[in-house]
C-alpha positions in Angstrom: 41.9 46.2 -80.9 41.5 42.8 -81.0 44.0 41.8 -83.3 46.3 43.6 -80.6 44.5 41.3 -78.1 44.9 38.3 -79.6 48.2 39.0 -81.5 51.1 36.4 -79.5 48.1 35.1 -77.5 50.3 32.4 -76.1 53.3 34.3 -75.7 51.0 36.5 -73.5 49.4 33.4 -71.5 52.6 32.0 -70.5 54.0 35.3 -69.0 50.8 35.4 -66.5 51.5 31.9 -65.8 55.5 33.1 -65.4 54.1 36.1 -63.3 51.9 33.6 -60.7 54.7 31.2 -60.2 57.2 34.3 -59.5 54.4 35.9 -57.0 54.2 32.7 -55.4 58.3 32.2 -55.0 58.0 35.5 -53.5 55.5 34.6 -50.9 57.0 31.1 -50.4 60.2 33.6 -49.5 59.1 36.2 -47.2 56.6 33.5 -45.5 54.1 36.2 -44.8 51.8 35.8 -40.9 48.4 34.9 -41.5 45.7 33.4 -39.2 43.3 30.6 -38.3 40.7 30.4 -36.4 39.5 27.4 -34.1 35.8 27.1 -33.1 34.1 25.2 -30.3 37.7 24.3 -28.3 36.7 22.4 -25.6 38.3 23.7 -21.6 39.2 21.2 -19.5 38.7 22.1 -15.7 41.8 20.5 -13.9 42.1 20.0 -9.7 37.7 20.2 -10.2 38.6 17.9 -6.6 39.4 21.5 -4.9 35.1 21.9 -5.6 34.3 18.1 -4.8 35.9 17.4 -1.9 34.2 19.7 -0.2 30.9 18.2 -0.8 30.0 20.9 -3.6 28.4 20.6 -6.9 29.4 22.8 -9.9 27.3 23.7 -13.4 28.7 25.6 -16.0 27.3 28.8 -17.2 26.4 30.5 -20.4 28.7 27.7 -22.3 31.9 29.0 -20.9 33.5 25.6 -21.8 33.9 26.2 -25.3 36.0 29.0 -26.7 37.1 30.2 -30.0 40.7 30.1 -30.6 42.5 32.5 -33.4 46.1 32.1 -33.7 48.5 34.3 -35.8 52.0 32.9 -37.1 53.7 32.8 -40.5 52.1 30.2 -42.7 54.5 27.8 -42.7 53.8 27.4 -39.1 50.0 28.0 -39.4 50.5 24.8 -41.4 52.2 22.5 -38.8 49.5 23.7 -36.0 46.5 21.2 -35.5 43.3 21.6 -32.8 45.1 19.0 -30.9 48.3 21.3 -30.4 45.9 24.3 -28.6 45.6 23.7 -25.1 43.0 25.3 -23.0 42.1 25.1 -19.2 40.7 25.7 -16.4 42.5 25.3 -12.9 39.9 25.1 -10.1 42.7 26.0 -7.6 42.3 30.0 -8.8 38.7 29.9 -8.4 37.6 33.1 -7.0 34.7 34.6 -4.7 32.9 35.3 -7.9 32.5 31.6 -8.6 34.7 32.6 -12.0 38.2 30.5 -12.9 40.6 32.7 -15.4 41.0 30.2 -18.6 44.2 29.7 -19.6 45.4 29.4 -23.2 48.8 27.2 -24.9 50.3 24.8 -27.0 51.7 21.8 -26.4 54.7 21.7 -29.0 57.7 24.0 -27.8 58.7 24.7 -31.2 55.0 26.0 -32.3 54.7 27.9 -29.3 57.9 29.9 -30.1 56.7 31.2 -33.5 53.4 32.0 -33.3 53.1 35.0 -32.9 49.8 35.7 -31.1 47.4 33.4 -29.7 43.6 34.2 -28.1 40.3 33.2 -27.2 37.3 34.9 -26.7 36.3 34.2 -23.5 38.6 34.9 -20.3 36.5 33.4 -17.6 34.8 30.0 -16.8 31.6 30.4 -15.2 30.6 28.0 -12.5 26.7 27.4 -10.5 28.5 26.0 -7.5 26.0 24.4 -4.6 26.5 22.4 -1.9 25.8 18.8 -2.5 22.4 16.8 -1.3 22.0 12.8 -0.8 18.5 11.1 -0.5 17.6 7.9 0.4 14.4 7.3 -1.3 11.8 3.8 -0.7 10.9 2.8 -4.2 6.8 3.0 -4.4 5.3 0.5 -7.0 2.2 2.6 -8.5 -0.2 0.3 -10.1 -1.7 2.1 -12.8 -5.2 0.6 -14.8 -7.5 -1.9 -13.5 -7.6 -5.6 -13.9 -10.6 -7.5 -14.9 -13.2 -8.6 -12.5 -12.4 -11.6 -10.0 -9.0 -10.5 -9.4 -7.1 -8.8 -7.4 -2.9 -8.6 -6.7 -0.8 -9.9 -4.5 1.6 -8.8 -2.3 3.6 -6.7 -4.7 7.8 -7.5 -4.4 11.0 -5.5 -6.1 14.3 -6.7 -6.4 15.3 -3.8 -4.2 13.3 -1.1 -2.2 15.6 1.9 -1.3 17.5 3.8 -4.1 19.9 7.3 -3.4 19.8 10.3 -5.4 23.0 12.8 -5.2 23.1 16.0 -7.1 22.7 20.1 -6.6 20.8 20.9 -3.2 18.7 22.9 -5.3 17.3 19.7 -7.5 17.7 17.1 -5.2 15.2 18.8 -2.1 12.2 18.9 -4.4 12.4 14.6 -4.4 10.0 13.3 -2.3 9.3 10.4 -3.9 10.5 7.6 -6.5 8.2 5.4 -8.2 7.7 2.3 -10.4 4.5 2.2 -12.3 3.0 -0.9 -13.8 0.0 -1.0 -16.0 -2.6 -3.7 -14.0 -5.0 -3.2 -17.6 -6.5 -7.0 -18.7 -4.1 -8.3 -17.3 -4.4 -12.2 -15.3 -1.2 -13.8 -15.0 1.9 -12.8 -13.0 3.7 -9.9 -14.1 7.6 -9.3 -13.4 8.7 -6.5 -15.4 11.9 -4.2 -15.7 10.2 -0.7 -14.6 12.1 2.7 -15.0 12.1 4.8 -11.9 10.4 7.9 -11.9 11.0 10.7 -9.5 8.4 13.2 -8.1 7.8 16.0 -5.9 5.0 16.5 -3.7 2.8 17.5 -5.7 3.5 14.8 -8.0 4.9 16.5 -11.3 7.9 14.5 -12.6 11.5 15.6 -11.9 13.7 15.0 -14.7 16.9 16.6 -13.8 20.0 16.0 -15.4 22.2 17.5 -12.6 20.3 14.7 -10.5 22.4 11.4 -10.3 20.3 8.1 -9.7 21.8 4.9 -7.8 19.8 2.9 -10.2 17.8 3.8 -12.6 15.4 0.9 -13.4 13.7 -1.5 -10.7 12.9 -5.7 -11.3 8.8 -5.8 -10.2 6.8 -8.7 -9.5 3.3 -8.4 -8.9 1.2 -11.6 -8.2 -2.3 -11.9 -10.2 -4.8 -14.0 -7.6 -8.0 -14.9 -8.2 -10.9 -13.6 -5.3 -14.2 -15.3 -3.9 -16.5 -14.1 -1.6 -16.9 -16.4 1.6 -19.2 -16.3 4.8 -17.5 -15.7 8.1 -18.5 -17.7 11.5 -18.5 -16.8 14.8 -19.5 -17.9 18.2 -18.5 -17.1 22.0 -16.8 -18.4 24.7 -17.4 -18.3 28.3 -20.6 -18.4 30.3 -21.7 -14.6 31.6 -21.7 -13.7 35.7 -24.1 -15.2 37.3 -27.6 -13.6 37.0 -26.7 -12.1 33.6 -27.1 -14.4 30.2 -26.2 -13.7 26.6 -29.4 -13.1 24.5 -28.5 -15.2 21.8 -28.0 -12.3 19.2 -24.3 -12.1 18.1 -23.6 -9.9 15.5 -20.4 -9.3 13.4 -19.7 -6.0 11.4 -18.6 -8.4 7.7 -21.0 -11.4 7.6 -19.1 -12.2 4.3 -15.7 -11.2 3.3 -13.5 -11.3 -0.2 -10.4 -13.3 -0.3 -8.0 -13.9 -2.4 -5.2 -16.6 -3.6 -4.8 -19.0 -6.3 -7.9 -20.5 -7.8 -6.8 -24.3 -6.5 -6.4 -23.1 -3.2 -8.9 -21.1 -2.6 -12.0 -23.3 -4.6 -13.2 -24.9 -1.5 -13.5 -22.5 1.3 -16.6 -21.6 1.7 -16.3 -19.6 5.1 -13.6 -18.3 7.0 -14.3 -19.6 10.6 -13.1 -17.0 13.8 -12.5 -19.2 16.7 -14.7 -18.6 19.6 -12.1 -17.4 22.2 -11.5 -14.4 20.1 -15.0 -13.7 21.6 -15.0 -14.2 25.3 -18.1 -13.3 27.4 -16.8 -15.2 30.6 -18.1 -13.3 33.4 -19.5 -10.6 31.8 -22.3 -8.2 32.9 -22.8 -6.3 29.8 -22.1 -6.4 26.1 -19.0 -8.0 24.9 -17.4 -6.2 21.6 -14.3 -7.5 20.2 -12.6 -6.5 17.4 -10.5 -8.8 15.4 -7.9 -9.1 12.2 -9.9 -12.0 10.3 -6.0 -12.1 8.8 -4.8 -14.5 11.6 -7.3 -16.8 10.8 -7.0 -16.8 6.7 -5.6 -19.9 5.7 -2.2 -20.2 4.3 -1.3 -18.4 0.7 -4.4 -16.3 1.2 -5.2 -12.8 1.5 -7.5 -10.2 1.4 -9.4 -9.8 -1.9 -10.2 -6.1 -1.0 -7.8 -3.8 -0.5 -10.0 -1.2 0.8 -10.6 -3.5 3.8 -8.3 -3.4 6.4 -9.3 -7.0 8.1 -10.7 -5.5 10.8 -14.1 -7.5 11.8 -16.3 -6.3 15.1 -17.9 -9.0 16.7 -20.8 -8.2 19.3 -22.2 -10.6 21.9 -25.2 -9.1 23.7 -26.2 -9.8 27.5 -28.5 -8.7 30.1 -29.4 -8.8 33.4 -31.7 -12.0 34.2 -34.9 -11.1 35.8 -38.2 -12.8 37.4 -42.0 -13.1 36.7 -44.6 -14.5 39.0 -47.5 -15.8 37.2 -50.6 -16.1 39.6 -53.3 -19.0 37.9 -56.0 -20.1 39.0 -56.8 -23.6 40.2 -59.3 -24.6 38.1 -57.3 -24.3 35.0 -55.2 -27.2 36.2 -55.2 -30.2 33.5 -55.1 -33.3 36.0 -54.2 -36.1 34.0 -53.8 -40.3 34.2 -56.8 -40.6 36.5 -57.1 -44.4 37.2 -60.4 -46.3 36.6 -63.3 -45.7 39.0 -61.5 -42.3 41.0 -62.6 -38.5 40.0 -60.0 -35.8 40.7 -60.7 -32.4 41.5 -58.4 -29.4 42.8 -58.9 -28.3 46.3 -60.9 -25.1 45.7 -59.6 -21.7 47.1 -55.5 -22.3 46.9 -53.1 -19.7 45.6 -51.4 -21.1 42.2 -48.0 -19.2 42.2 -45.5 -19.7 38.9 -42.2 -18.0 39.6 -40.0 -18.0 36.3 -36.8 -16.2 35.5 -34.9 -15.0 32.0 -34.4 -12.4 30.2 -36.6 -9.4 29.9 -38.0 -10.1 26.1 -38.2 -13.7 27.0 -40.3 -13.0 30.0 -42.5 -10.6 28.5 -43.8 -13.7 25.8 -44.9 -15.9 29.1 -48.3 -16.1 30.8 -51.4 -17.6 32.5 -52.9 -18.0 29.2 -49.6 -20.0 27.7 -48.2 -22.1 30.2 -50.8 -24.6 30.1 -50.1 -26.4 34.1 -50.8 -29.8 34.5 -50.4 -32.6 36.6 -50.2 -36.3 37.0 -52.4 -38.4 39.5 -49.6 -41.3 38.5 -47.2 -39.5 40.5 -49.4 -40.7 43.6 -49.8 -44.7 42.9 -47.7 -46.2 45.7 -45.7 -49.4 45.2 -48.8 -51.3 44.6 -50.6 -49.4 42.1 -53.1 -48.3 44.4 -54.5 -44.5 45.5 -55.1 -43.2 48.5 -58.6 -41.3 48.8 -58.9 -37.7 50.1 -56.5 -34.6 49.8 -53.6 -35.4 48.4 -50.2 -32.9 47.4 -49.3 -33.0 43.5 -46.5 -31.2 41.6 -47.6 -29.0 39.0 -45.7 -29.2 35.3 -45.8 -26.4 32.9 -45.4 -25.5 28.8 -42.5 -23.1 29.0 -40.5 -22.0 26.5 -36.9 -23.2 26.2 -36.2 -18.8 26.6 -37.3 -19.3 30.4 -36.7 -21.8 33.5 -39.4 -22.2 36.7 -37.4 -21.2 39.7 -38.9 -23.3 42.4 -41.3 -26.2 42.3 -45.3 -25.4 42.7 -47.3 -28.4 44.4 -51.3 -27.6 44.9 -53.5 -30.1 46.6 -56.3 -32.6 44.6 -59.1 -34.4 46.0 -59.3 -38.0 45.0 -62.8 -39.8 45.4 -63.3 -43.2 44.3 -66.6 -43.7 42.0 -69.4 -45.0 44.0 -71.9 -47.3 42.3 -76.2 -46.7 43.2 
């Protein structure tokens, strides 16, 4: 057997190789149909302005953009026909109630299209999510995120713009409620100004990160001022004198005795107080207690602020008055200092007169005043006439009092003394 096989070996090779080349004249011949198939063949939607210009959105479904193509045609065309030849589309104009647009399948070469012989796809519909479309205005929010070191605070925050749109499906755009721009405050002390990407949110706060939604802009320019802060006193006073027969007590109180500003460390080094003029304050005629509430920010000097943003400038200032009222102190006579008795006289009050001190103030001031503290006095000087000289006998005398500055004597008191020149035995 195998000298039979091998007997003429290469008289027997070359008739295989005789036999191939004759199969293959054969083919070449009768040009036999074959097949090819084309994955992932992109359809392009044509008119899509039918959907657009009338405010809708459209999605497609379950990748019903992409189809497989197999084409069947002798082999000598199979060989001319390239992906680029295939055309496949979509014309919104035939869109029907379904939200579905029949795809249509061709070729672009007349010659091609002629001899293939059959042509499909595997998908005959293009799916669309059609909506109506949604536009939002949205103000840009710049979130500070971290915390800067202690003794500074920021400044009025700026962005190169404030108001972005966002267009897309109603049913992505409506959960937007807000777009924001966060910048990390964390050791920081200088200026920052910073290219931020703009996030969107809904109310709850969760990002949205649609890509059916379509931004305006998608990044913001932020500058955010670094200022230094000090704590400084405020002062106060009033204005005005109160109706008559009432008087301010001399307790005015404010609801901040200090307050926190801020601004940059050169101008702010040398306040030391933040002074609220006193007509913000006015107790002009005023029978009661005067409470005024002012922004300490009209009266912050210029380039500063407030260092804490949990105060909204808002300082109470509280002037209190009351009524004035009188006392009547009765003394007795014999308590009466006389004083500057010339040489050679002796003076005595005139037993059995009624003393009467009649004061006025306020109640508390009133309540601190008596016989026992107002010490009366008097001064035989008073009674010298243009010559020096005294008159003996009974003689009227004003009475002085200690009062405190708190009070005033309402009418002048005058008792009667007896002067008596010494006699010598």
């Amino acid at each position: 057997m195998k000298n039979k096989l091998t007997h003429n070996l290469g008289l027997k090779i070359l008739a295989v190789m005789v036999a191939i080349i004759l199969w293959m004249i054969a083919v070449d011949i009768n040009d036999p149909v074959d097949k090819t198939v084309y994955y992932n063949v992109p359809v392009q939607m044509t008119n899509t302005s039918v959907l657009t210009g009338q405010n809708k959105t459209y999605k497609v479904k379950d990748n019903t953009d992409s189809v497989k193509v197999t084409v069947q045609a002798p082999k000598s065309v199979l060989s001319s026909i390239t992906r680029d030849n295939i055309t496949v589309k979509a014309d919104c104009t035939k869109l029907t109630d379904a939200d579905e647009i029949p795809i249509e399948i061709g070729v672009n070469n007349e010659w091609l299209e002629k001899n293939i012989e059959n042509i499909q796809i595997d998908k005959k519909n293009l799916l669309l999510d059609i909506e109506d479309k949604k536009t939002k205005q949205l103000r840009i929010e710049v979130v500070k995120t971290g915390t800067l070191p202690d003794g500074y605070v920021t400044g009025k925050i700026s962005t190169e713009t404030n108001m972005m749109s966002i267009s897309g499906p109603e049913s992505a755009v409506a959960p937007v409620v807000r777009a924001v721009a966060e910048v990390s405050m964390d050791s920081v002390t200088s200026n920052v100004e910073i290219e931020i990407q703009i996030r969107l949110l809904d109310e709850m706060g969760e990002e949205i990160s649609s890509s059916d939604i379509k931004k305006s802009i998608d990044s913001v320019k932020v500058t955010v001022p670094i200022l230094k802060t000090k704590e400084v006193a405020v002062s106060y006073s009033t204005y005005g004198t109160p109706e008559d027969g009432y008087a301010l007590t001399g307790t005015v109180t404010s609801s901040a005795d200090t307050i926190l500003i801020a601004g940059k460390e050169s101008t702010i080094k040398d306040i030391t107080e933040i002074v609220i003029p006193a007509s913000e304050l006015d107790v002009t005629d005023a029978k009661e207690n005067v409470i005024s509430v002012v922004d300490i920010r009209k009266h912050l000097p210029t380039d500063v602020s407030l260092g804490d943003s949990s105060f909204d400038g808002k300082v109470t200032l509280t002037a209190e008055i009351e009524p004035i009222r009188r006392k009547t102190i009765i003394f007795s006579t014999d308590v009466i200092q006389i004083l500057n008795v010339p040489e050679g006289w002796t003076a005595e009050a005139v037993a059995d007169q009624e003393a009467r001190l009649s004061i006025s103030g306020l109640q508390r001031n009133l309540n601190e005043v008596s016989d026992a503290t107002i010490t009366p006095h008097c001064d035989v000087s008073t009674l010298l006439d243009a010559d020096g000289n005294l008159s003996a006998g009974e003689q009227e005398i004003v009475i002085k009092f200690i009062l405190p500055d708190t009070v005033r004597q309402v009418e002048p008191v005058n008792v009667f003394i007896r002067l008596t020149p010494n006699t010598e035995g």
